[in-house]
N, C-alpha and C positions, 0 to 999 in steps of 0.2 A: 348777172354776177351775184354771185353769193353776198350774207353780209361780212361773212369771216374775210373776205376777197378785200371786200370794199374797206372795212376796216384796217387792214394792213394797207392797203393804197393809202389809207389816206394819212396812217400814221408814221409813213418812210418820205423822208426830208426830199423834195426834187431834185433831180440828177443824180439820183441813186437807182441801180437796174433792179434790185432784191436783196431781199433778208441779209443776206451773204456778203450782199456790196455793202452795207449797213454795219455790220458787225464786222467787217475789214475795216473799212474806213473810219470808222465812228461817226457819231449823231452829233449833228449839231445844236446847241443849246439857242443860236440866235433864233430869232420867232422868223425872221425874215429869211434864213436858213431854210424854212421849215414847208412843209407842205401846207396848199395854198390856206388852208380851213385855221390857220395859225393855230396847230399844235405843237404842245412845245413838250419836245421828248428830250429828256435827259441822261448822259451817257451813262454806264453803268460804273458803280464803283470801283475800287482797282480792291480786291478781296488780296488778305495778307496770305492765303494757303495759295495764291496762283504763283506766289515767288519762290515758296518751299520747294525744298528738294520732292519731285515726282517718285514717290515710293509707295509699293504695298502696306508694309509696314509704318505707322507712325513712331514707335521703339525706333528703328532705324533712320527717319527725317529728325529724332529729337538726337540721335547720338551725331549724324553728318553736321546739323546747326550748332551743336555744341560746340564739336571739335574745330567747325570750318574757326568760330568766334572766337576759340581760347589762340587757335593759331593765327588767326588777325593780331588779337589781343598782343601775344608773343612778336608776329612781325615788326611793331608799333613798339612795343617796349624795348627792340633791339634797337631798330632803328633814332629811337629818342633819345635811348642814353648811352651810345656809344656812338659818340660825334667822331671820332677820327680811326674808328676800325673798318676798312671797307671791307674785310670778310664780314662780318654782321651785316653788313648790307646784302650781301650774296647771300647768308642765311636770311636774313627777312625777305627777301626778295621770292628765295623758293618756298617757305611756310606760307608768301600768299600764295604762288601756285598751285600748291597742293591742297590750300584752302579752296582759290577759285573751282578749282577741276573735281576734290570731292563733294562740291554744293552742286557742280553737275552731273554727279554719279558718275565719274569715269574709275576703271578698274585700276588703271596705274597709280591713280590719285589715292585710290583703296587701299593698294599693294605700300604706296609711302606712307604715310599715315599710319598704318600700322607698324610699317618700321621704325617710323619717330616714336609712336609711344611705345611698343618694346625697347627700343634703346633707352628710352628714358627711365622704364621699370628697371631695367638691369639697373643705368649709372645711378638711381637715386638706394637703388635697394645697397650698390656695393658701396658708393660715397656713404650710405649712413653707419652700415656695421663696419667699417674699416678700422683696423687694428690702428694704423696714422692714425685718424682724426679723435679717439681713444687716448692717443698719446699727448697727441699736438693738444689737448682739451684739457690734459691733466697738467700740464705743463705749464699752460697760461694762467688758468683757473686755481689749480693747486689741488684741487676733485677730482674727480673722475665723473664723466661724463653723467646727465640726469637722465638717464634712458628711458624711463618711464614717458617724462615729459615729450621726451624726441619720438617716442612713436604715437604717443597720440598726434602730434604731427604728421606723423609720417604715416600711418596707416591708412588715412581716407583718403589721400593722392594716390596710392599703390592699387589698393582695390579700385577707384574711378579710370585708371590707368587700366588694369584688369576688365573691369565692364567695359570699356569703352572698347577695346582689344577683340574682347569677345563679341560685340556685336557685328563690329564690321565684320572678321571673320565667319560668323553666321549666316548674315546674308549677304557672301561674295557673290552671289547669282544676281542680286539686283543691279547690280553696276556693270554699266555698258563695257 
């Protein structure tokens, strides 16, 4: 027997067939576990890229983690402060779907996802120039709206809304 031989013999915990049975099952850390020469092998870390979304691109696992989070985020913010509307609950309930299934890369989950956030570029782009809220603003206030102020608000949700749009769109091929 070689010593590469003997060395793997001696380093796989008894009652384990190979490599293979080893790394399905995992190592045990007991010494009594352990193959007879008490070597004590310890299991491997659990690495934070084995949970990310499996993609070519890291650009596109940063936009899937983003979005999966803002739409947790969102399901959680529905469901917390609106105690007695069960359509909220119906929408937080589908924002985690579409969260869970695009952190799996599924196409459909791709296809929604991007219609939440075009729907939300349209309502946020028409809710903000709307001629009402113009009025209704001057009306309470006695002003006219600080438009200035409201797009610098409003201009870096529109473009992240925009990138975030354009990514997925880009790489529709990587989602199953």
């Amino acid at each position: 027997m070689s010593d590469r031989k003997i060395e793997k013999k001696l380093l796989r915990p008894e009652g384990y067939r190979n490599e293979r049975d080893v790394r399905r099952r995992g190592v045990p850390i007991d010494p009594t576990d352990c193959a007879p020469t008490g070597v004590n092998v310890r299991p491997k870390r659990m690495v934070l890229s084995s949970v990310l979304p499996r993609t070519v691109s890291p650009v596109l696992r940063a936009t899937v983690v983003f979005t999966s989070i803002v739409f947790c985020a969102n399901a959680a913010y529905l469901v917390w402060f609106n105690e007695y509307a069960p359509f909220a609950i119906v929408i937080a309930a589908l924002f985690t779907l579409i969260s869970v299934f695009l952190w799996r890369l599924n196409r459909y989950a791709c296809s929604a996802a991007k219609f939440v956030i075009g729907s939300f570029i349209v309502v946020f782009i028409s809710g903000t120039f709307n001629p009402f809220y113009a009025l209704d603003y001057e009306a309470v206030h006695g002003l006219p709206p600080p438009w200035g102020t409201m797009l610098l608000w409003f201009i870096p949700f529109v473009l992240l809304g925009f990138l975030l749009y354009g990514i997925l769109d880009r790489f529709k091929s990587e989602f199953k």
